[in-house]
PyMOL Python script that loads the backbone (N, CA, C, O; Angstrom):
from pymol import cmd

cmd.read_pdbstr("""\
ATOM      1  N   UNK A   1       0.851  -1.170   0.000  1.00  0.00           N
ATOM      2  CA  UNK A   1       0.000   0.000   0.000  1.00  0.00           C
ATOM      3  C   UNK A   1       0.896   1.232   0.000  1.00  0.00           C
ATOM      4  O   UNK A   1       1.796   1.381   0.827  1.00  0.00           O
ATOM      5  N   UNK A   2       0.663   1.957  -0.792  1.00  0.00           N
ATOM      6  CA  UNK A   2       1.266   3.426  -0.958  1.00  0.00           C
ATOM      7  C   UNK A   2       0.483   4.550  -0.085  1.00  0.00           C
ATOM      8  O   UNK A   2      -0.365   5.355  -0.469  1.00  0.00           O
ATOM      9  N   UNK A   3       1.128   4.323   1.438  1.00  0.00           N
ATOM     10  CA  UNK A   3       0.674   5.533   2.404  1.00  0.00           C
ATOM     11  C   UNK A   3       0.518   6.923   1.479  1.00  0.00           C
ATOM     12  O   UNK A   3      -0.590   7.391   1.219  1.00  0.00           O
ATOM     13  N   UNK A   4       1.946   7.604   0.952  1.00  0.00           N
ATOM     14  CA  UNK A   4       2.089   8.454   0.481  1.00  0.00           C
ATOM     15  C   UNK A   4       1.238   8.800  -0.718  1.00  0.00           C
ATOM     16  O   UNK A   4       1.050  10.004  -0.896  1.00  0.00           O
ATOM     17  N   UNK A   5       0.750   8.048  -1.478  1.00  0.00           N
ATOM     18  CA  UNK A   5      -0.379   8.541  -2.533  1.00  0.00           C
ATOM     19  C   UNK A   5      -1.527   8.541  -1.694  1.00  0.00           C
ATOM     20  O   UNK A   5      -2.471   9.090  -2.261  1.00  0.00           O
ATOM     21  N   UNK A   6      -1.783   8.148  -0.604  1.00  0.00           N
ATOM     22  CA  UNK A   6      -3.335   7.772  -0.150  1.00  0.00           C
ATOM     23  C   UNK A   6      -3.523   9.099   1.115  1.00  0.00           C
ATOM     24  O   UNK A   6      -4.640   9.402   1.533  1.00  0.00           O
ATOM     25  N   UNK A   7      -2.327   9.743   1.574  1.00  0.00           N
ATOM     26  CA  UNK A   7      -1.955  10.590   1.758  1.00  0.00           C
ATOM     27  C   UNK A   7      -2.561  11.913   1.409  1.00  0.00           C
ATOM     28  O   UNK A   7      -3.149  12.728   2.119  1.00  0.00           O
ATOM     29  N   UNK A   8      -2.213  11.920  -0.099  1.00  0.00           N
ATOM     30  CA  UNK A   8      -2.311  13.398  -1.355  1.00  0.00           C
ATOM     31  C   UNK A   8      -3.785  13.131  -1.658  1.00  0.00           C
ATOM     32  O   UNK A   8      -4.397  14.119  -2.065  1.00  0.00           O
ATOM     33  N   UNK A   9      -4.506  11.949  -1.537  1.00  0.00           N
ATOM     34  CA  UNK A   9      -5.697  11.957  -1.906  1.00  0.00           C
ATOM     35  C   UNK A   9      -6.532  12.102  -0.968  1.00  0.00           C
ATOM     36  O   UNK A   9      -7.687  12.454  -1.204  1.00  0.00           O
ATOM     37  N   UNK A  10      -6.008  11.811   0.475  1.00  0.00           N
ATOM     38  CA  UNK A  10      -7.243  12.331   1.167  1.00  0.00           C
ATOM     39  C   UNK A  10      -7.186  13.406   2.007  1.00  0.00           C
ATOM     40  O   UNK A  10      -7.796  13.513   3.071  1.00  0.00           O
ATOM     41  N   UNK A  11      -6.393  14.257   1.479  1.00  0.00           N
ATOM     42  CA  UNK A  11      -5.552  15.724   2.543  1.00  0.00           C
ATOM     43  C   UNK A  11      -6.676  16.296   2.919  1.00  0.00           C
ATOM     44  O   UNK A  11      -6.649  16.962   3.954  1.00  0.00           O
ATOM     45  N   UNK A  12      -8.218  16.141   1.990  1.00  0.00           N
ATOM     46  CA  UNK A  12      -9.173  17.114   3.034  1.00  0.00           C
ATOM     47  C   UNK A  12      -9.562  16.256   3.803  1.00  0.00           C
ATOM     48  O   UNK A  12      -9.864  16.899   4.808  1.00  0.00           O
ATOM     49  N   UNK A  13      -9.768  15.151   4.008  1.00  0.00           N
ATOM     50  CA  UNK A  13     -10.486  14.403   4.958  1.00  0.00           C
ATOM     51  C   UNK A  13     -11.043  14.930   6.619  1.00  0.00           C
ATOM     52  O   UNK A  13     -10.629  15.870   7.300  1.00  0.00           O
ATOM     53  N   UNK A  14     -11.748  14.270   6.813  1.00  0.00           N
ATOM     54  CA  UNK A  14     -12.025  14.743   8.291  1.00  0.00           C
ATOM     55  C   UNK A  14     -11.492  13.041   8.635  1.00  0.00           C
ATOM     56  O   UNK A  14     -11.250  12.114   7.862  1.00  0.00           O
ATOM     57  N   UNK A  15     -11.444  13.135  10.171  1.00  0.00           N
ATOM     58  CA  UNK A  15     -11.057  11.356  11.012  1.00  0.00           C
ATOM     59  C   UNK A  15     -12.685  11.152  10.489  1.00  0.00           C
ATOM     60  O   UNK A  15     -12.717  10.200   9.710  1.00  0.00           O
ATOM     61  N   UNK A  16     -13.215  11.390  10.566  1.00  0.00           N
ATOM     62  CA  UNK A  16     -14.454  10.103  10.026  1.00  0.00           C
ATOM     63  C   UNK A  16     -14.630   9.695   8.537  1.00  0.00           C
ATOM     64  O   UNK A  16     -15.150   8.693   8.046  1.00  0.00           O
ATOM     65  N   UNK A  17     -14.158  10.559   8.084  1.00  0.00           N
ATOM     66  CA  UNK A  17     -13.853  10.212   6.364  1.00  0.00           C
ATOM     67  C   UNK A  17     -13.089   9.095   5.899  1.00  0.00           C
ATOM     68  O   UNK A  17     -13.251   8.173   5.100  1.00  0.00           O
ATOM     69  N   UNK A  18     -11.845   9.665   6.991  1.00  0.00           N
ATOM     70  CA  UNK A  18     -10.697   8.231   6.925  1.00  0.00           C
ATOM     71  C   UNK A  18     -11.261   7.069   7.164  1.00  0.00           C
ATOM     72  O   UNK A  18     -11.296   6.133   6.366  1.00  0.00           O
ATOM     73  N   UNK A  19     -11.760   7.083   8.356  1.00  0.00           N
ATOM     74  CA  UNK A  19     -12.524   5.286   8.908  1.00  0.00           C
ATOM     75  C   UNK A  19     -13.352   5.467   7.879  1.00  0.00           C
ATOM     76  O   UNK A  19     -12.398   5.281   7.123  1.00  0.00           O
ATOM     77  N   UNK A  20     -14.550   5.725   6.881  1.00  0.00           N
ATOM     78  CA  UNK A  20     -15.276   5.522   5.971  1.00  0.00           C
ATOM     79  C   UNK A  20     -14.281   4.443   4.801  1.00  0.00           C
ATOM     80  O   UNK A  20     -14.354   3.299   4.352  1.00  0.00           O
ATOM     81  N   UNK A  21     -13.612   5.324   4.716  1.00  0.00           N
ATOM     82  CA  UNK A  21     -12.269   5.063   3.836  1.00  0.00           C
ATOM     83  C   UNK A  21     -11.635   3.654   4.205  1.00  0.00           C
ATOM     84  O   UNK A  21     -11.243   3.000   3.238  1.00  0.00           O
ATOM     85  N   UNK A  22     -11.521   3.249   5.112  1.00  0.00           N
ATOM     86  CA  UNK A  22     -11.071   2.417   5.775  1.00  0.00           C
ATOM     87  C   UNK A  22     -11.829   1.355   5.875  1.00  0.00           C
ATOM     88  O   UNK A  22     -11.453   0.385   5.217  1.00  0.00           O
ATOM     89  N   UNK A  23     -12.859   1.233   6.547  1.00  0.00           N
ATOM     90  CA  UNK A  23     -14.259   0.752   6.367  1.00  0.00           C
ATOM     91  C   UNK A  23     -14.364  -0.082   4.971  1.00  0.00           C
ATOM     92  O   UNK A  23     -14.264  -1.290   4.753  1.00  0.00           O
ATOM     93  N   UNK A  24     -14.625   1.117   4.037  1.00  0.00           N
ATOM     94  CA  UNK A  24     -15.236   0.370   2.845  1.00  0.00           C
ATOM     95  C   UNK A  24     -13.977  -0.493   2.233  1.00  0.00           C
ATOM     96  O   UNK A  24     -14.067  -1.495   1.523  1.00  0.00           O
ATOM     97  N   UNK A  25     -12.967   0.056   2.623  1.00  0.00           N
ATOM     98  CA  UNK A  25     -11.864  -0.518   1.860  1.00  0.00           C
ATOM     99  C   UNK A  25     -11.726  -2.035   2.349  1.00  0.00           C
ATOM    100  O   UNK A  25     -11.232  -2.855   1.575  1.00  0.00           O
ATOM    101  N   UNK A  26     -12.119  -2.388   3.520  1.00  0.00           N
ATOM    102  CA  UNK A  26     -11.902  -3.472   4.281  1.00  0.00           C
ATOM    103  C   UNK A  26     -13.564  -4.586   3.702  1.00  0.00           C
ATOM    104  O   UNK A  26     -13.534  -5.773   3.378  1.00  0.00           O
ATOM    105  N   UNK A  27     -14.831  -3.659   3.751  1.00  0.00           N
ATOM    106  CA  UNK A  27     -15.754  -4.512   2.905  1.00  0.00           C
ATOM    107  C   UNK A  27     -15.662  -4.921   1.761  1.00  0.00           C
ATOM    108  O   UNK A  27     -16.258  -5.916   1.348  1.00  0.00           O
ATOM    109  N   UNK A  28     -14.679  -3.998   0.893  1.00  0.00           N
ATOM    110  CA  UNK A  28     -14.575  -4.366  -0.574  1.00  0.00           C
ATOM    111  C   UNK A  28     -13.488  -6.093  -0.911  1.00  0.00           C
ATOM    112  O   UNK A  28     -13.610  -7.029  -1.701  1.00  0.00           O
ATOM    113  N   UNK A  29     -12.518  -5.744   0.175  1.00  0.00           N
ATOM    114  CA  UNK A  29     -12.158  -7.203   0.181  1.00  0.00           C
ATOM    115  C   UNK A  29     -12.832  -8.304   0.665  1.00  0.00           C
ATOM    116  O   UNK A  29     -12.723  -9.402   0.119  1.00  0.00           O
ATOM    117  N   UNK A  30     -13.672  -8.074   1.852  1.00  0.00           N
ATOM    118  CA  UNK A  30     -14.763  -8.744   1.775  1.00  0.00           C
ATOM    119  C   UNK A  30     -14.958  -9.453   0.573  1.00  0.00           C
ATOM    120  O   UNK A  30     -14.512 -10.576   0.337  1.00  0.00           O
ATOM    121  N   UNK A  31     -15.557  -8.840  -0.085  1.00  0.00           N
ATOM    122  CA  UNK A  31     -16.639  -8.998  -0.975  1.00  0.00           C
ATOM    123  C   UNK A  31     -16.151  -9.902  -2.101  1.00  0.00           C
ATOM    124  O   UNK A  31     -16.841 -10.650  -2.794  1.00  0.00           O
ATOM    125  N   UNK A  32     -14.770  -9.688  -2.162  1.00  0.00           N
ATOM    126  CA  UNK A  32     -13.843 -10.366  -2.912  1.00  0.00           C
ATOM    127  C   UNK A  32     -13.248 -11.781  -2.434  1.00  0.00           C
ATOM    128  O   UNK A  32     -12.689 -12.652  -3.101  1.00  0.00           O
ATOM    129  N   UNK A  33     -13.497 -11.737  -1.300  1.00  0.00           N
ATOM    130  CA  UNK A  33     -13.160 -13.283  -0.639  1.00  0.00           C
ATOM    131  C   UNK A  33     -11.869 -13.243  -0.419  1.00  0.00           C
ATOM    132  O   UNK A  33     -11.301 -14.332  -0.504  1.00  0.00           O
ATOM    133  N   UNK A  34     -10.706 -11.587   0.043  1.00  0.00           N
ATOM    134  CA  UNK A  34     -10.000 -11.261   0.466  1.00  0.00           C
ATOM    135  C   UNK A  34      -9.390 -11.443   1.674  1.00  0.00           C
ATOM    136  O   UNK A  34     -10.280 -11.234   2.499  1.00  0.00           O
ATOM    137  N   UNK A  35      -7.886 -11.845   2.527  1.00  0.00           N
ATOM    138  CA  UNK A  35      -8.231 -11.868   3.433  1.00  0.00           C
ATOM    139  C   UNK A  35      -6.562 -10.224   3.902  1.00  0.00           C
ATOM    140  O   UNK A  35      -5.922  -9.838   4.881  1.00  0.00           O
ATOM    141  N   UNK A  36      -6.669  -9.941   2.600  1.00  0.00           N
ATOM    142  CA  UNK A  36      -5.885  -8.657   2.606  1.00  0.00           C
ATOM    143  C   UNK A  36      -6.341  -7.809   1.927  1.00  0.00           C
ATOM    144  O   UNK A  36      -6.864  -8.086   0.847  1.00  0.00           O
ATOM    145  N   UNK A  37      -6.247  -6.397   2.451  1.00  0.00           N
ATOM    146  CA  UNK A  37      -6.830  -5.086   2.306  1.00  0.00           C
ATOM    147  C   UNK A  37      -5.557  -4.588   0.946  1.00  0.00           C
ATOM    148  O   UNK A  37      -4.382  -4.737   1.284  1.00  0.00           O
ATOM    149  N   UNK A  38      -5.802  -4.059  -0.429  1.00  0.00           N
ATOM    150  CA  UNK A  38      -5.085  -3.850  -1.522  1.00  0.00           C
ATOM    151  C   UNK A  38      -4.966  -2.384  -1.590  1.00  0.00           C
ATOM    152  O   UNK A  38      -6.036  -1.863  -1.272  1.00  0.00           O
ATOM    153  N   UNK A  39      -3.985  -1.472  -1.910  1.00  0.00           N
ATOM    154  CA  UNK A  39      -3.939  -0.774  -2.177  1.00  0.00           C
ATOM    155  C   UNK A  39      -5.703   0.022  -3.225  1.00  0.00           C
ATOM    156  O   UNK A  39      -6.525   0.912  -3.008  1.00  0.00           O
ATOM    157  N   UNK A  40      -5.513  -0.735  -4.026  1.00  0.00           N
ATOM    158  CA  UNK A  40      -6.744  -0.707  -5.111  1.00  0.00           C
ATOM    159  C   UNK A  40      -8.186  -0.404  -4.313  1.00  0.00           C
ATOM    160  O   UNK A  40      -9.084   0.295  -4.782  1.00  0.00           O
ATOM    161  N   UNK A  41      -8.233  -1.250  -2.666  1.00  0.00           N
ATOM    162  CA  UNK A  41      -8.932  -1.195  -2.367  1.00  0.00           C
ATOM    163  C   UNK A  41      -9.658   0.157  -1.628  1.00  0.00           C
ATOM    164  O   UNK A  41     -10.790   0.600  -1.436  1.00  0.00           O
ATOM    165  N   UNK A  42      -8.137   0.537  -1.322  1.00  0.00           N
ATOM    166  CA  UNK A  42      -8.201   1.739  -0.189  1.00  0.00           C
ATOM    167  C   UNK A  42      -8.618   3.096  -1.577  1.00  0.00           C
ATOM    168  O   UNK A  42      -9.269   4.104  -1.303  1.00  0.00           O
ATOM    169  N   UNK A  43      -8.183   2.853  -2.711  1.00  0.00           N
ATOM    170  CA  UNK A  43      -8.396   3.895  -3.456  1.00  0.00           C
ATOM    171  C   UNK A  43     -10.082   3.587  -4.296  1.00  0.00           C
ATOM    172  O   UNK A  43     -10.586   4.520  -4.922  1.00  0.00           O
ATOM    173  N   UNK A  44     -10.403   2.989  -4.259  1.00  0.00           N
ATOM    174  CA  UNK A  44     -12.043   2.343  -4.296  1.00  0.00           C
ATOM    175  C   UNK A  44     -12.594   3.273  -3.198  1.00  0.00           C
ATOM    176  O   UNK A  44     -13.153   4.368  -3.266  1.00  0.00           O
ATOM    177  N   UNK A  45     -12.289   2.558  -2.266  1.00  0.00           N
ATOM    178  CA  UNK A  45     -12.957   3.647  -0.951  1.00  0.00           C
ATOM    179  C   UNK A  45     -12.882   5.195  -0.888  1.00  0.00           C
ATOM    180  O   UNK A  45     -13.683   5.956  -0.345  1.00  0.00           O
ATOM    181  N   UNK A  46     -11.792   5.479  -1.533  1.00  0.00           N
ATOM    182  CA  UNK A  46     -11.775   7.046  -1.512  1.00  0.00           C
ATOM    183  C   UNK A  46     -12.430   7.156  -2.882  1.00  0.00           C
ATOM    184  O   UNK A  46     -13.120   6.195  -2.542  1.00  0.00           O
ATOM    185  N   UNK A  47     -12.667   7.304  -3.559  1.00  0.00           N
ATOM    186  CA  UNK A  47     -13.630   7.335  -4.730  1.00  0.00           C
ATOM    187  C   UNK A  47     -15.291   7.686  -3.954  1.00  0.00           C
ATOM    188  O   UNK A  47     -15.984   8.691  -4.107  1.00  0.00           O
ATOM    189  N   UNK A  48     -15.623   6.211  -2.939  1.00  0.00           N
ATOM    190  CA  UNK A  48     -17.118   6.190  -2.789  1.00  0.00           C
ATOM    191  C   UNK A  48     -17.062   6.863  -1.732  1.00  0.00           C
ATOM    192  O   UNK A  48     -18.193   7.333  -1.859  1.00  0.00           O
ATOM    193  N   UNK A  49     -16.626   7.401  -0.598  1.00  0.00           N
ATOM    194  CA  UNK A  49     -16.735   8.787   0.168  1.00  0.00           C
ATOM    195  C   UNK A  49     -16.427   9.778  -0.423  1.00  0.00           C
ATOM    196  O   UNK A  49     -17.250  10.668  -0.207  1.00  0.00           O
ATOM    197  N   UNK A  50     -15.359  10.184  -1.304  1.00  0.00           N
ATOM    198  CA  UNK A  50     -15.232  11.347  -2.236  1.00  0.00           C
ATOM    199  C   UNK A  50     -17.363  11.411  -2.976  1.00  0.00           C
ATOM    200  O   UNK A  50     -18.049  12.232  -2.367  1.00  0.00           O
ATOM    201  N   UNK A  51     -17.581  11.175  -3.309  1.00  0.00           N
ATOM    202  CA  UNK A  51     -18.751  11.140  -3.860  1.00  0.00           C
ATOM    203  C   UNK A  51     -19.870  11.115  -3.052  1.00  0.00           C
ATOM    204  O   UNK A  51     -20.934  11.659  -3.348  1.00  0.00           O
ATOM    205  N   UNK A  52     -19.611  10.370  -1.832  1.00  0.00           N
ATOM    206  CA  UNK A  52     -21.022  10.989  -0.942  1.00  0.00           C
ATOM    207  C   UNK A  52     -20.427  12.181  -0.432  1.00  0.00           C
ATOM    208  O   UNK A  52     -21.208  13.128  -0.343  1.00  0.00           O
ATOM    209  N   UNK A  53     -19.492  12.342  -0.148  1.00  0.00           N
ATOM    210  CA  UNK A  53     -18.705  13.370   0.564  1.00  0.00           C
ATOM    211  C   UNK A  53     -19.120  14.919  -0.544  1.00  0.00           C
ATOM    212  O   UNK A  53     -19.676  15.865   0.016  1.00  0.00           O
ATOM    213  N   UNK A  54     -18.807  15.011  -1.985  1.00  0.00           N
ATOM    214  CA  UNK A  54     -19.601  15.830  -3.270  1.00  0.00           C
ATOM    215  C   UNK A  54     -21.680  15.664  -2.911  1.00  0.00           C
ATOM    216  O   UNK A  54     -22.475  16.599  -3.006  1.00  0.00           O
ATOM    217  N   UNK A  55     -21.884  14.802  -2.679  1.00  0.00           N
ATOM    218  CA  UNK A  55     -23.820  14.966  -2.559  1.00  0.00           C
ATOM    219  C   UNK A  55     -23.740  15.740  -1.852  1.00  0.00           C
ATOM    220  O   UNK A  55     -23.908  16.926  -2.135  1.00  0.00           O
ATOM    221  N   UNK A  56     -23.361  15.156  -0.319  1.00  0.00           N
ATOM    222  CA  UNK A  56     -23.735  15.919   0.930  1.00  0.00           C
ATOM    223  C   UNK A  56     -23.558  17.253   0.452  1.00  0.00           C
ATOM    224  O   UNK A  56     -24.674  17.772   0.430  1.00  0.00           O
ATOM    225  N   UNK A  57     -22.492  18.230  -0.028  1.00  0.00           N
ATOM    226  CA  UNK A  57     -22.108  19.468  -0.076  1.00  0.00           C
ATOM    227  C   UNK A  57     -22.962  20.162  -1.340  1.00  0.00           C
ATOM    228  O   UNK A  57     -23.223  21.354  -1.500  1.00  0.00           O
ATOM    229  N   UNK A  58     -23.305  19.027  -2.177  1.00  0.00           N
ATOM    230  CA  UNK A  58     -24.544  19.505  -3.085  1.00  0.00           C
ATOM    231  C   UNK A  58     -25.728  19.614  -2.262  1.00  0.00           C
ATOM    232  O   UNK A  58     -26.376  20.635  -2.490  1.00  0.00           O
ATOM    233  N   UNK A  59     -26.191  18.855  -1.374  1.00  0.00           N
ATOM    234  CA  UNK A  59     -27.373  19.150  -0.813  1.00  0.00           C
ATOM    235  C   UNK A  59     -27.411  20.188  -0.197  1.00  0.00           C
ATOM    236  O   UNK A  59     -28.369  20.961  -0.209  1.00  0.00           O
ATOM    237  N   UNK A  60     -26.218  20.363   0.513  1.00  0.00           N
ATOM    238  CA  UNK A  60     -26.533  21.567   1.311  1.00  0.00           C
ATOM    239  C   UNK A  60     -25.917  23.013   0.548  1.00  0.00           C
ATOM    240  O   UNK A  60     -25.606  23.921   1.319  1.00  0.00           O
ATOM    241  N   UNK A  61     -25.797  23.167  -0.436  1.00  0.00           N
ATOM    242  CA  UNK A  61     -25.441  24.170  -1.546  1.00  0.00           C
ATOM    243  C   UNK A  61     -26.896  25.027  -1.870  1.00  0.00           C
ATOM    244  O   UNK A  61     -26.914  25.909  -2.728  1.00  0.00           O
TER     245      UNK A  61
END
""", "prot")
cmd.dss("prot")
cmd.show_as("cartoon", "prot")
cmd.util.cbc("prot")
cmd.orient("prot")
């Protein structure tokens, strides 16, 4: 896992963004029948909070 890119991508984060981040990244291997968390995965996860993270700020716009 590349701390340092995952780093630059989540510099706005809040700590609950991260565990979101974290979170999904850990269901997505799940889901895969994983019993290790992938780089790929952690950047999946920042994708699908980046995007609720964009609604929320549309809703309230």
């Amino acid at each position: 896992v590349n701390f340092d890119e995952l780093a630059r991508c989540t510099d706005d984060f809040n700590g609950a963004q991260l565990k979101a981040v974290c979170v999904e990244a850990g269901m997505l291997a799940l889901r895969r029948e994983a019993s290790i968390i992938k780089h790929e995965d952690f950047m999946e996860g920042i994708g699908v909070v980046s995007a609720k993270k964009k609604a929320t700020l549309q809703y309230y716009a």
